[in-house]
C-alpha positions in Angstrom: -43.7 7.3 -93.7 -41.7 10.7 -94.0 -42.0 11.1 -89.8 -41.0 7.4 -89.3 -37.3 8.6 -88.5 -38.7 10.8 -85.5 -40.9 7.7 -84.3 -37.6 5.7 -84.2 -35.5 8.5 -82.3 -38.5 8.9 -79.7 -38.7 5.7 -79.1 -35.2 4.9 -78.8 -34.9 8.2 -76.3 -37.7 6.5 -74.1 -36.0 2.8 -74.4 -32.5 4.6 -73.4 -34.5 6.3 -70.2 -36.2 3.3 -69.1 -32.9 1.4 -69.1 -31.3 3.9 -67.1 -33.7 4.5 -64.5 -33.9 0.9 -64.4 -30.4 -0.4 -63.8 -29.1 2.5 -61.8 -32.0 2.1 -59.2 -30.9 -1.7 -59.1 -27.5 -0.7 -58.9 -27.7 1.2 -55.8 -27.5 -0.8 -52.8 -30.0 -1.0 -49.8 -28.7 -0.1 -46.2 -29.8 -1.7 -43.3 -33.3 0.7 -43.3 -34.3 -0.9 -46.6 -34.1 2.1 -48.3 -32.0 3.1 -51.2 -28.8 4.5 -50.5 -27.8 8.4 -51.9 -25.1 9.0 -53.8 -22.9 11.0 -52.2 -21.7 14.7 -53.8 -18.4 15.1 -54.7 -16.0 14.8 -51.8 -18.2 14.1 -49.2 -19.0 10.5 -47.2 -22.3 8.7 -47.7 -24.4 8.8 -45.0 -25.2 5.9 -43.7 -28.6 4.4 -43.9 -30.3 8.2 -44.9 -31.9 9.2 -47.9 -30.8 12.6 -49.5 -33.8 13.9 -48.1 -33.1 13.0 -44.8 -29.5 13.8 -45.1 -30.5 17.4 -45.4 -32.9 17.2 -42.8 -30.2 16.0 -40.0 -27.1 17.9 -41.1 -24.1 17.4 -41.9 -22.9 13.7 -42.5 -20.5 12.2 -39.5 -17.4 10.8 -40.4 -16.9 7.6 -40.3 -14.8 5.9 -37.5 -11.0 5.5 -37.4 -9.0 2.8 -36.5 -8.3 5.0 -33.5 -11.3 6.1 -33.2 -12.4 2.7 -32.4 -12.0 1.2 -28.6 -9.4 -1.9 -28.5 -11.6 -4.7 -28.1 -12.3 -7.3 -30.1 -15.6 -6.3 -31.1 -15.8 -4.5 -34.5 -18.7 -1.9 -35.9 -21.7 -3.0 -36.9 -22.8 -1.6 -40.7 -23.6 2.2 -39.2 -20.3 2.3 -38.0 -21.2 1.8 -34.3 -19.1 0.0 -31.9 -21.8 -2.4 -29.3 -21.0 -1.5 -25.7 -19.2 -3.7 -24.0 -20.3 -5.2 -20.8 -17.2 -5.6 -18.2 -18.2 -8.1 -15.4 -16.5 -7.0 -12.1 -13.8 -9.5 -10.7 -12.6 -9.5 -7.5 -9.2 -8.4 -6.4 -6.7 -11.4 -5.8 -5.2 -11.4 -2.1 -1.9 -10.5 -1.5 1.2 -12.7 -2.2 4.2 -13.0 0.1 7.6 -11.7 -1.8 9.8 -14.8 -1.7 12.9 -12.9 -1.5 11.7 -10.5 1.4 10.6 -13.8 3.2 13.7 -15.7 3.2 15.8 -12.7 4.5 12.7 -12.2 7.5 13.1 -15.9 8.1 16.9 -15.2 8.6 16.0 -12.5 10.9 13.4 -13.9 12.7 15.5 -17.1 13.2 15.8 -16.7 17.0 11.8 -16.3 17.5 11.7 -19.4 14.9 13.3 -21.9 16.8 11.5 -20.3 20.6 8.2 -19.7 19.9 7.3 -20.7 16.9 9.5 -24.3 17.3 7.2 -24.3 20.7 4.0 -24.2 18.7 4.7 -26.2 15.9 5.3 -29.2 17.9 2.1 -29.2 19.3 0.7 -30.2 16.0 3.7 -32.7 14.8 2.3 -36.0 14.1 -1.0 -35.2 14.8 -4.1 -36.2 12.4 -6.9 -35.1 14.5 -6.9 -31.9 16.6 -8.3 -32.2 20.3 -9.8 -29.1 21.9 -7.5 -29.5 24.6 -4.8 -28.3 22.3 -6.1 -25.3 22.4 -4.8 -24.9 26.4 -1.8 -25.7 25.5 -1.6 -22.9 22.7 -2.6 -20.2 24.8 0.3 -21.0 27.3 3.2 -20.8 24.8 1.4 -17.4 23.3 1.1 -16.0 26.5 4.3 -17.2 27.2 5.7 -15.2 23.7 4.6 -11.8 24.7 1.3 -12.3 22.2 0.0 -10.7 25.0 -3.2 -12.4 27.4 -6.1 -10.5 25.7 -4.9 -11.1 22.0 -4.0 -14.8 22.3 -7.9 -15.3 23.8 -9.0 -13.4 21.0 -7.2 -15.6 18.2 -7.8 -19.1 19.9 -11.9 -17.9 20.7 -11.9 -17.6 16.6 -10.2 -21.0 16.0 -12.3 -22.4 18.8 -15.8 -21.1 17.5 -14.3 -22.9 14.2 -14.1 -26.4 15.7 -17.0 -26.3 17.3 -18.6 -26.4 13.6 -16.2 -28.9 12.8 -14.4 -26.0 9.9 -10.9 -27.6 10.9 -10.4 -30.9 10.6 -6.6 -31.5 11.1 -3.7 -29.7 12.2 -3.1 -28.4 8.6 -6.4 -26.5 9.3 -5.9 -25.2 12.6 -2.3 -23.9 11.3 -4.0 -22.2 8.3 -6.5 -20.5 10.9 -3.7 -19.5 13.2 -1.8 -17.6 10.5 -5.3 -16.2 9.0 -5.7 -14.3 12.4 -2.2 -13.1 12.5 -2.4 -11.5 9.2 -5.9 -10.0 10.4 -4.2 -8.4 13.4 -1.0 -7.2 11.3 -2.5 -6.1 8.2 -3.9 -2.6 9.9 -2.2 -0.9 6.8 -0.6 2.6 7.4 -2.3 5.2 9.2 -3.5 8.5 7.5 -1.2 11.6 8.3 -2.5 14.5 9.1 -1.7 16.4 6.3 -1.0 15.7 2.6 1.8 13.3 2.1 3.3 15.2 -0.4 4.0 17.9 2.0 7.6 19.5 1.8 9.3 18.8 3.7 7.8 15.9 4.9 8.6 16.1 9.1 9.1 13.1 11.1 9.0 13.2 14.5 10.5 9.7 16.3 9.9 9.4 19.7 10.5 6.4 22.3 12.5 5.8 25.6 16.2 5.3 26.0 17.9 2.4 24.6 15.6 1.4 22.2 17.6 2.7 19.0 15.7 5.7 18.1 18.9 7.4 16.9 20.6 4.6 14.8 16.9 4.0 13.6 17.1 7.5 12.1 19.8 7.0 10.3 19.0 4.0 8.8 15.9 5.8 7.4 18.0 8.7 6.2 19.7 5.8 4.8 17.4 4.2 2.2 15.4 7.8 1.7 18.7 9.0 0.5 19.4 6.0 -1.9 15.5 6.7 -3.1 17.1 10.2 -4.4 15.2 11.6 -2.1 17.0 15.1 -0.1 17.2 14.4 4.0 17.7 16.4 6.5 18.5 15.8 10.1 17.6 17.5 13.6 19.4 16.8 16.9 16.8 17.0 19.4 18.2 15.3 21.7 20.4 18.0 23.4 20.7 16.2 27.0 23.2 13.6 25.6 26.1 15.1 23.7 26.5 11.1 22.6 23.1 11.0 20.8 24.1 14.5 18.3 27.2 13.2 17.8 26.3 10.3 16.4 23.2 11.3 14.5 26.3 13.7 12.8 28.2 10.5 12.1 24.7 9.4 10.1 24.5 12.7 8.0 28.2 12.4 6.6 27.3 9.3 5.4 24.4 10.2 3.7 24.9 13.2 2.8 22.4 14.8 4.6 22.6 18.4 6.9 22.3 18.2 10.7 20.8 20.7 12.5 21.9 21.1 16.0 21.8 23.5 19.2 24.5 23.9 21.8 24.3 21.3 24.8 21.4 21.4 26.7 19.5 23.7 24.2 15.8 23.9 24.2 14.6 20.6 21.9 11.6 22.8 20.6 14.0 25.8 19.4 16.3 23.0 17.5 13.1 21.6 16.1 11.6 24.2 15.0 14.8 25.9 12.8 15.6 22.0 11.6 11.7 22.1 10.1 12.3 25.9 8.9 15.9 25.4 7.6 14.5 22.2 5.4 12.0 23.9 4.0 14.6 26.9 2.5 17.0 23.5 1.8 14.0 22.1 -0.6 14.4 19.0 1.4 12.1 15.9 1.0 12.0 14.5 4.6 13.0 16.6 8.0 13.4 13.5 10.5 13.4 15.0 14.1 14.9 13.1 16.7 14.1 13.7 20.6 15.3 12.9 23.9 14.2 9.5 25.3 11.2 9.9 27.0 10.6 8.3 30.3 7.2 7.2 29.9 6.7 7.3 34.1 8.1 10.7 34.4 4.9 13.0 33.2 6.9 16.3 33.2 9.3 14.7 30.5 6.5 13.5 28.5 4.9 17.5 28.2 7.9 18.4 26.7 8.1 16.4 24.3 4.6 17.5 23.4 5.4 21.1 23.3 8.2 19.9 20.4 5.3 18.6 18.5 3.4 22.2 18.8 6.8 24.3 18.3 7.2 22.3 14.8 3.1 22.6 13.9 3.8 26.6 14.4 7.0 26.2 12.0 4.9 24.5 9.6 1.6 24.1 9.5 0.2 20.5 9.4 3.2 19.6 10.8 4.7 16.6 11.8 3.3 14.5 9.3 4.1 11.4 11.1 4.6 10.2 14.7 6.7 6.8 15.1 7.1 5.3 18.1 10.8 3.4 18.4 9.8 -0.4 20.2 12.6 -2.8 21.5 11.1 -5.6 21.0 13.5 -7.9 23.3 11.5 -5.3 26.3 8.2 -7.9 25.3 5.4 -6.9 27.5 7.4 -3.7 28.7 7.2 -2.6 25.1 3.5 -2.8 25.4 3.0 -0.8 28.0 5.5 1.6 26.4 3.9 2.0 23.8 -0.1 2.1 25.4 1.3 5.7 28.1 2.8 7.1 24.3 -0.1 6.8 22.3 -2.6 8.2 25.1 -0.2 11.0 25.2 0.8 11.6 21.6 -1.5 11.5 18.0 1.1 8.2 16.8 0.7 7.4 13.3 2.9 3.9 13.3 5.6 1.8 15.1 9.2 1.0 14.4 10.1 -2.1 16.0 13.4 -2.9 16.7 15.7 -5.8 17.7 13.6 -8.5 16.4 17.0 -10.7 15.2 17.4 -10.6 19.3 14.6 -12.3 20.9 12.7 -15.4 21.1 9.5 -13.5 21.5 8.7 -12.3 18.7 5.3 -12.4 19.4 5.0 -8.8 21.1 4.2 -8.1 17.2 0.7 -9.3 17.2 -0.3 -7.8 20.5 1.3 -4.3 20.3 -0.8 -4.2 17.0 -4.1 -5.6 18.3 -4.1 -3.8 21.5 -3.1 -0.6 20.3 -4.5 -0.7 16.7 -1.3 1.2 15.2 0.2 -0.2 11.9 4.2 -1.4 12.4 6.0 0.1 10.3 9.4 -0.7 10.2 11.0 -4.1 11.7 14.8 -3.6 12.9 16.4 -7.3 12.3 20.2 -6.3 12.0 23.3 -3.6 12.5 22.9 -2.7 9.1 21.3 0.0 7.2 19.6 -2.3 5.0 18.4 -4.7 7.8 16.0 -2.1 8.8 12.7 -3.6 6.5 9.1 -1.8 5.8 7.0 -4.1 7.4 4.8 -6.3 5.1 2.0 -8.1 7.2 2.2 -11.2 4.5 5.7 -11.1 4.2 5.9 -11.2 7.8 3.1 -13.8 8.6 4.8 -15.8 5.9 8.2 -15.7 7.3 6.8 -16.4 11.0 4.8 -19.2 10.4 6.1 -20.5 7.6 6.8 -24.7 7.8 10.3 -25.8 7.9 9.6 -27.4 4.4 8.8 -24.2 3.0 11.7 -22.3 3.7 13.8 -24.0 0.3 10.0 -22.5 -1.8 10.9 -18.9 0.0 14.8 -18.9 -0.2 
């Protein structure tokens, strides 16, 4: 009886043990391995789904993730603190949309070739439920008519033809819908790639084209909106055979703000062009727009010069001219065309300008200058105005040329 006292304290010590091994162990949850998690040390993180023996064995425990840590879906971490990749399904680009306001000032420009060519088309389909192939005769007359030009109008109405024949257009709605599908395939050439990096600087334009087409006033519309971009223009007088043409592109730089760089009458046109590109490189200029004499495309000595300007400028700045735009009247039509066919064979053009659209009926010269001579159009000229002078948009354009009469309220 004298050690019962130790018996008691014994087996109280073992009762106390068993309880707390017990409970403790129950007390600790599981992780998603079905083992028992460790308790951490002082300052330190659990880790995650590891023993203590396996903690030691792997390192150092990761910390877990933060909210910025963690991608902006809607898909949270799983238990180990993992975020499930996510699985992005491609989609597919949606097609372009015409600008509304850019139509309805191209529809006021384009008001003359409207009501001529496009007035002459339309009312072939006018009342008409179900389309006879015959129509098709009829279409290629007032295209060819329009300045589309003979081998692009057979290549648009040999599409829409091969379409009927598998019965694709039912009415006139259809055929209309076909018609201004092709012209946005023949327009939409996108612009050319330069032949040096488009962040050159300066940037040197070279604008080239016959007399009377408004290569000069062209130029300074350019300088115009460049200028209002913030962007630093300046100007060479190439043209030293007509004391009119320097004048005037002097007239343009006061108004913009922007430096002319000229050479006495009659000058060489290389020697101008090539201190214009070096003076607007010391300037820190943006954009060096070079203009030239107008070019008689017949006369072959005439056009050698002007290709001896384009080497003078590539030995003032390598790479250079960036771009080559050819200045188109369009009111010439097929004249235009051929214009256009002698310069390109002679010259590395990058885009068109054309001009005078707001003047002519025909504004169909568009599609075949771009079809025939695969050069993007870069700038239309529909006005006097600086501002009239638009970048060309094929689905703006398309939009505004084909457009129904009781679609012009949707575009205005």
């Amino acid at each position: 009886m004298d050690n019962l006292p130790i018996v008691l304290v014994i087996v109280a010590a073992v009762a106390l043990l068993v309880y707390v091994l017990f409970f403790r162990k129950k007390a600790l949850p599981e992780t998603a391995a079905g083992k028992r998690a460790v308790e951490p040390r002082a300052g330190e993180p659990p880790a995650a789904g590891k023993t203590s023996k396996e903690a030691r064995h792997l390192g150092p425990t990761p910390k877990p993730p933060t909210p910025e840590s963690i991608p902006s879906t809607d898909v949270l971490p799983d238990e180990s603190g993992q975020v499930p990749a996510l699985v992005v399904e491609p989609t597919t680009a949606a097609p372009p949309v015409a600008s509304k306001k850019d139509v309805a000032g191209l529809r006021k420009g384009l008001a003359a070739t409207r009501g001529g060519f496009m007035a002459r088309l339309k009312a072939l389909f006018t009342g008409k439920k179900e389309i006879d192939p015959a129509i098709l005769e009829q279409m290629e007359e007032i295209m060819i008519s329009s300045d589309v030009g003979v081998k692009t109008t057979q290549s648009i109405l040999e599409r829409i033809r091969e379409k009927l024949q598998k019965n694709e257009l039912a009415d006139s709605d259809a055929v209309w819908a076909a018609l201004r599908a092709e012209a946005t395939r023949i327009l939409d050439i996108g612009p050319a790639e330069p032949r040096s990096n488009s962040k050159a600087k300066p940037m040197v334009v070279l604008m080239v084209g016959v007399n009377g087409v408004g290569k000069t006033t062209t130029i300074g519309k350019l300088a115009t909106k460049w200028n209002g971009e913030g962007k630093k223009v300046v100007l060479a007088a190439g043209d030293t055979f007509r004391a009119a043409a320097v004048q005037q592109l002097e007239v343009w730089g006061k108004r913009v703000g922007a430096e002319v760089v000229k050479g006495k009458e009659g000058a060489d046109p290389g020697a101008v062009a090539f201190e214009a590109t070096k003076k607007a490189a010391e300037l820190g200029a943006d954009i060096l727009l070079v203009d030239t004499a107008g070019r008689l495309h017949t006369k072959v000595n005439l056009m050698d010069e002007i290709k001896k300007v384009k080497k003078t400028i590539a030995k003032a700045m390598d790479g250079a001219p960036h771009e080559t735009l050819l200045v188109l009247d369009a009111t010439t039509g097929q004249n235009a065309l051929a214009q256009a066919a002698l310069f390109k064979e002679a010259l590395e053009l990058t885009g068109l300008i054309l001009t005078k659209l707001d003047g002519t009926a025909k504004g169909g010269v568009v599609l075949g200058v771009c079809d025939e001579l695969k050069l993007p159009v870069r700038y239309v000229g529909l006005g006097e105005r600086a501002e009239d002078l638009r970048e060309f948009v094929a689905v703006d354009f398309v939009e505004a040329l084909f457009g129904r009469d009781d679609d012009e309220a949707a575009a205005a």
